[in-house]
C-alpha positions as CSV (number, residue, x, y, z in Angstrom):
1,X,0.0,0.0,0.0
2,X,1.2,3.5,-0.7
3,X,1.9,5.8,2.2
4,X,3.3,9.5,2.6
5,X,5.3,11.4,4.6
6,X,3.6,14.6,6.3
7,X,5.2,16.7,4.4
8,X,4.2,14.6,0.8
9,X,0.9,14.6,1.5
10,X,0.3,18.3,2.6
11,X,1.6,19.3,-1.0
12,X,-0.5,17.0,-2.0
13,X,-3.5,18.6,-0.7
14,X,-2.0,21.9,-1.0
15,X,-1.6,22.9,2.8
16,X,1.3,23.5,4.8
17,X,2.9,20.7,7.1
18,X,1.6,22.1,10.2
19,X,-1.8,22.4,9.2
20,X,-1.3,18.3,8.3
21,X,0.0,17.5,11.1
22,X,-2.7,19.4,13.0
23,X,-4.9,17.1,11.3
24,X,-3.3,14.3,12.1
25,X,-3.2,14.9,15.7
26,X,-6.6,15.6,15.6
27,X,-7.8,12.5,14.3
28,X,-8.9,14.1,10.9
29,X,-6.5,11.6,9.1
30,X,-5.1,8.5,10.5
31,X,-1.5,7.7,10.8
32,X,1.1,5.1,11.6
33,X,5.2,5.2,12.1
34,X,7.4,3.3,9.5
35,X,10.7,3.8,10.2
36,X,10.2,6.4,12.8
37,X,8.7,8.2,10.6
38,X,4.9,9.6,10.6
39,X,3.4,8.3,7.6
40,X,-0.6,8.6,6.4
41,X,-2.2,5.6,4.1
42,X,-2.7,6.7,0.4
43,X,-6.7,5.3,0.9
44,X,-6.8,7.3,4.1
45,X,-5.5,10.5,2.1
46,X,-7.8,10.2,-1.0
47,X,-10.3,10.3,2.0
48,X,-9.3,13.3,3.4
49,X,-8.7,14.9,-0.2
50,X,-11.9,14.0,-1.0
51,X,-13.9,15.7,1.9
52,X,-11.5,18.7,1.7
53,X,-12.9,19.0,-2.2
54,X,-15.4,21.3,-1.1
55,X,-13.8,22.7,1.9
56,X,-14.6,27.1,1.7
57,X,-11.0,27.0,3.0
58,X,-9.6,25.7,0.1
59,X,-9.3,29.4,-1.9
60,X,-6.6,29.6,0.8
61,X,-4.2,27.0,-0.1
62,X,-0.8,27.1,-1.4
63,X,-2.6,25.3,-4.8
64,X,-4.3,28.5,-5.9
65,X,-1.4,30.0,-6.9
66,X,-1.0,27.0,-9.9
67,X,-2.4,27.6,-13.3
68,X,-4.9,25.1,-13.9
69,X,-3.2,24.4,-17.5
70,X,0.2,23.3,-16.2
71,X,1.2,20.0,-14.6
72,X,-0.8,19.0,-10.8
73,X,0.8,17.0,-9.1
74,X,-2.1,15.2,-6.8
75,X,-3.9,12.4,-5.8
76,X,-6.2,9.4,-6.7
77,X,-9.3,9.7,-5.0
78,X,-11.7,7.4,-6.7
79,X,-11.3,4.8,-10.3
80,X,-14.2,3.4,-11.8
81,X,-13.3,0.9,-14.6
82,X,-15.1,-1.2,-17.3
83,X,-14.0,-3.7,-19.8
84,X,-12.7,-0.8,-22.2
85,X,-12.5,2.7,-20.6
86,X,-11.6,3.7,-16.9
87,X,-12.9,7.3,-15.3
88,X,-9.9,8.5,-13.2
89,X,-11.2,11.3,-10.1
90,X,-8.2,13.4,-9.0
91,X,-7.4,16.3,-6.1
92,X,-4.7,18.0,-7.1
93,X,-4.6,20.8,-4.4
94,X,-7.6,23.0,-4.6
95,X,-8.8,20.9,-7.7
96,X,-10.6,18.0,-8.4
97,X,-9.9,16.7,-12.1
98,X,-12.0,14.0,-13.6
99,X,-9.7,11.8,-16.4
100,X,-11.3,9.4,-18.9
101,X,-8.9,6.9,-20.3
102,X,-8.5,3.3,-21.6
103,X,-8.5,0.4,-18.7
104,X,-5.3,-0.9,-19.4
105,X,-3.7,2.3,-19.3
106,X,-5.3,3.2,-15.8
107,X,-3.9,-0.3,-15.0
108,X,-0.9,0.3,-16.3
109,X,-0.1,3.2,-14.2
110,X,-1.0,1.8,-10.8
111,X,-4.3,3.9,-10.8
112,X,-6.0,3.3,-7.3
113,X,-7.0,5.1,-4.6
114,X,-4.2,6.8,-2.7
115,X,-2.1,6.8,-5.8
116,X,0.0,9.8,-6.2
117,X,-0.3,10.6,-9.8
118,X,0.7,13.8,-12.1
119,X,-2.3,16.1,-13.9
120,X,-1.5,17.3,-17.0
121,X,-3.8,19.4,-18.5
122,X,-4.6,20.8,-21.9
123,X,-7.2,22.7,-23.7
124,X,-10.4,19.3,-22.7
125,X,-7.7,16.5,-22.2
126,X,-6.1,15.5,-19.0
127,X,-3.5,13.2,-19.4
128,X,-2.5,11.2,-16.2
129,X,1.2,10.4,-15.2
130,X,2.9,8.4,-12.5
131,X,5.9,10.6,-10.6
């Protein structure tokens, strides 16, 4: 299973490390140590990203400062796949991107839940990468 570091997943999301590691300590978003270090699940983080989606904080992050038509580097929250095509959800800080793309590349990649994975975004396609 894919995990992050603290400071991984709050540029994930967008926020700064303290304000993830507030969460953290408040329960928002489970953790565990690996190698005494604080680590948070990538299924656990797609949560989190997920209900953060439509946070009225999230005008505020350090996200709204990208241009929607360069590369985002995010998360996986949600895949939905068929025998042909696959519909990829994303956060990628402040914005939730919705990729449609064959099955077997969304397989692939490695597209699941928790999956860090790269947005990039031009004129009505979004072409998903793997870091």
């Amino acid at each position: 299973m894919t995990s992050y570091r603290i400071a991984e997943a709050a540029d994930l999301l967008g926020v700064s490390d303290d304000t993830m590691r507030r969460w953290a300590e408040a329960g928002r978003v489970p953790t565990s140590v690996v190698s005494g270090r604080t680590v948070v699940a990538g299924p656990d983080l797609a949560a989190l990203a997920e209900s953060l989606a439509d946070h009225p904080d999230r005008d505020r992050t350090r996200a709204s400062s990208v241009s929607a038509r360069n590369r985002l580097d995010g998360i996986v929250t949600r895949v939905v796949k068929d025998t042909v095509m696959a519909q990829v959800e994303m956060i990628c800080g402040r914005y939730r991107l919705v990729s449609l793309m064959s099955t077997e590349a969304a397989e692939e990649l490695g597209l699941v839940p928790g999956a860090r994975a790269i947005a990039s975004v031009k004129s009505t396609n979004v072409v998903v990468e793997r870091p």
